[in-house]
Residue, then its C-alpha position, 0 to 999 in steps of 0.5 A: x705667465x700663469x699655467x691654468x686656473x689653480x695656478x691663478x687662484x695660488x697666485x691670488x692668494x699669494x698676492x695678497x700676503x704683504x711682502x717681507x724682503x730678507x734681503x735689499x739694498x736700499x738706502x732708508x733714507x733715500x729709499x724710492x727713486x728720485x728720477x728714471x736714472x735711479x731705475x735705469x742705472x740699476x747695474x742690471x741694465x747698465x751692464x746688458x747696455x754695455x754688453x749690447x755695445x753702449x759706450x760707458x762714457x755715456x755712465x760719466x756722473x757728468x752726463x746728464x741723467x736723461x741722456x743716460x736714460x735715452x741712451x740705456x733705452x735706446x739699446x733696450x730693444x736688443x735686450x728685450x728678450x731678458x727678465x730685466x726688461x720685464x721688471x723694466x716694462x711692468x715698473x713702466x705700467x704700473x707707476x709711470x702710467x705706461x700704455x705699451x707692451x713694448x718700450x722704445x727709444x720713442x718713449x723716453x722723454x715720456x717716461x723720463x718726464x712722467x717720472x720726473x713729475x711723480x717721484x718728485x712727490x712727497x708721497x711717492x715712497x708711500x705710494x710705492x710701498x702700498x702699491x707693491x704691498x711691501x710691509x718689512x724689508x731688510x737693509x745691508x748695513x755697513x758695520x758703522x751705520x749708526x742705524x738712526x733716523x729711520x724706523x726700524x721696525x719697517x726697514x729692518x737693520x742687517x749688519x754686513x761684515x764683508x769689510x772686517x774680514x777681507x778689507x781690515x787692512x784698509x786703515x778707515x776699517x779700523x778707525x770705523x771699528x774704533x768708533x762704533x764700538x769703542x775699541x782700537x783693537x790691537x790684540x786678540x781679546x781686544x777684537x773680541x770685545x769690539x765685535x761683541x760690541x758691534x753686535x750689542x749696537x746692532x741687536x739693541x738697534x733692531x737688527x735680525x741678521x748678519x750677513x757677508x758675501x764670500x769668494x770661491x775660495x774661502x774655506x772657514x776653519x777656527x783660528x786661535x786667538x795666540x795666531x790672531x794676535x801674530x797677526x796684529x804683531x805684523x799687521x798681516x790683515x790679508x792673511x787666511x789666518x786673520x780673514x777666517x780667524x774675523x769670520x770665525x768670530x762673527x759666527x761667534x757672535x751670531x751665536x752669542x746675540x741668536x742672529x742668523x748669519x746669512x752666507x752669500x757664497x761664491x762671487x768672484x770680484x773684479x773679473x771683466x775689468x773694463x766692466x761698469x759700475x757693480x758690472x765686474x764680478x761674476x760666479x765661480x763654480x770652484x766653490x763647494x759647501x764642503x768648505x764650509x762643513x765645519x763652520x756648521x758642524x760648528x755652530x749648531x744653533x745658529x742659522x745658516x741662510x745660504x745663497x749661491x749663484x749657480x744652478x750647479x751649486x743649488x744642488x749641494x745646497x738643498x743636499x745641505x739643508x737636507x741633512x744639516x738642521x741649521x743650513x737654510x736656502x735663501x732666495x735665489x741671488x744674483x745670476x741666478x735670479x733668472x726665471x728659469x733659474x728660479x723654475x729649476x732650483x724652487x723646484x728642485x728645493x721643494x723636491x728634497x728641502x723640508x719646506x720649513x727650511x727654505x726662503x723663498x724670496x728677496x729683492x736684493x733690490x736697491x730702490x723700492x720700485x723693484x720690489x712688485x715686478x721681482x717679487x711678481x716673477x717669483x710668485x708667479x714661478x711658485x704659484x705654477x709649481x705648486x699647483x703642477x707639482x702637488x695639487x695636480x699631482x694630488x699631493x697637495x689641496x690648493x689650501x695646502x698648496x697656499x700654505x706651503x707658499x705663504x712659509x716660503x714668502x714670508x712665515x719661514x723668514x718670520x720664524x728665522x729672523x725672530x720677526x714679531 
């Protein structure tokens, strides 16, 4: 909800600038839902269903895909109260022609079967994208992703490293690693050349970033190639010495190809166990940036866009980006994509990080439709603090006010990613 007229008259403005998501997950070839399942089964709601007593056998890949639907809405009404049964109810009105304000296990069929009829159009993607305004958005790519068939200059190819570091052990890893960049590596000097081969396929192919996802108890300090090759010698490929000696790498290639690396900090995997699909992993508030201090000591012209999970936490890192040229904010991930979340952390950042150094915003979304109601959530949030914080508070003038706005949704990402 918007606060007041200045509110109002930021948001509009706001509206109007065509969205960049820094970070998604969407699959380029497939990239707008097919049917209410792809929107329903978005872990989000899955996990509150489960939460609310669903019974996972109902998530079966056998089970029908409207029995899945029927059965997710049908506990809708116990998690109406939550951020994602907005982002629910506004895709609802405003691609499936929705009428409520209130979505109800009546309304099922008739959301299941207007689906089914406009997401089977061949201009649905299109569609979405204009409705939503979305212009460039980021992917996760897998470091094989041979990045063909799609246009990269829309959706922009992001190489995400998490498997190298903590999953090299796994023999396709490797095999993969092999293939794409013409190495097997067995020693030291053979890693090197496979990973700045890795980044010469992705640079050359339009990628603008690499990015990884780390555990709370992941602390990066250099390793030296004589260690490394200790641990091709005994194939210890779960050691701290190969994951930080891996990681310390990629950083060297950031350096190398001038691509920011963006740091996903402090997910700890696999926690309730019984959980369903992508529902298992939960923050951890052992994890501090100290650990990560001489990674930018380090790396100084490298651009580091960390994203964590808590609140807690989003106080050491605008401390961070405070002090630290090359340590950027980077949206607000996971579960601290809430709105009173996001309220308290904007506000803070805006408060004490240079408002150069700070994106606002991403999707971390995995099909199209999700982009307008998260990006919406946050405008709106923005759009109250600045017109309280500053133009209320005679800091700002509302076209100053706009500005500072339009940096952190999309001119900070243009700037940090080197988008032309």
């Amino acid at each position: 909800m918007l606060a007041d007229n200045t509110s109002k008259e930021i948001y509009e403005a706001l509206m109007a600038i065509p969205i960049l998501d820094p970070h998604s997950h969407i699959n380029p070839h497939a990239a707008a839902s097919k049917s209410l399942e792809d929107i329903l089964g978005y872990h989000y709601y899955t996990e509150l269903a489960h939460s609310c007593g669903m019974n996972k056998k109902f998530l079966d890949p056998e089970v029908p895909g409207q029995d899945k639907v029927r059965e997710i809405i049908r506990h809708m009404d116990q998690f109406n109260n939550t951020a994602q049964y907005s982002w629910f109810l506004e895709i609802a009105q405003t691609f499936l022609d929705f009428q409520g304000d209130r979505i109800s296990p009546k309304d099922a069929d008739y959301l299941w079967n207007t689906a089914q009829k406009k997401m089977s159009s061949n201009s649905w993607e299109s569609h979405v994208l204009k409705i939503s305004n979305l212009e460039k958005i980021f992917l996760t790519n897998d470091f094989d992703d041979n990045l063909q068939g799609f246009n990269t200059n829309f959706y922009i190819p992001c190489l995400r490293t998490d498997e190298l570091v903590f999953h090299f052990a796994r023999n396709n890893v490797r095999s993969r690693l092999e293939k794409v960049s013409g190495f097997n590596p067995g020693n030291a000097s053979e890693l090197n050349k496979a990973i700045n081969n890795l980044f010469k396929h992705f640079s050359q192919n339009g990628a603008r970033a690499c990015a990884i996802s780390l555990p709370p108890d992941f602390s990066p300090i250099k390793v030296s190639d004589a260690d490394l090759d200790l641990c091709f010698k005994s194939s210890d490929f779960d050691s701290p010495t190969w994951k930080n000696g891996v990681f310390w790498k990629l950083a060297e290639g950031c350096k190398d190809w001038k691509l920011p690396f963006d740091l996903m900090i402090g997910v700890n995997r696999n926690v309730y166990q019984e959980g369903v699909f992508q529902g298992k992993d939960l923050y951890d508030q052992r994890t501090s940036l100290i650990q990560y201090a001489p990674l930018f000591n380090s790396f100084p012209t490298v651009n580091f866009c960390v994203s964590v999970l808590t609140s807690n936490q989003n106080q050491e890192l605008s401390s961070y980006s405070w002090i630290f040229p090359n340590v950027i904010t980077h949206g607000h991930w996971w579960y601290s994509n809430i709105p009173t979340h996001i309220e308290q952390d904007t506000r803070a950042r805006l408060q004490a990080v240079p408002k150069t150094k700070q994106i606002g915003y991403y999707s971390d979304m995995y099909k199209l439709e999700f982009g307008l109601p998260k990006f919406n959530m946050y405008r709106k949030i923005l759009s109250n603090i600045l017109s309280k914080d500053f133009v209320q508070a005679k800091r700002f003038n509302i076209d100053e006010a706009i500005e500072t706005g339009k940096l952190l949704l999309r001119g900070n990402s243009e700037k940090i990613f080197n988008i032309r």
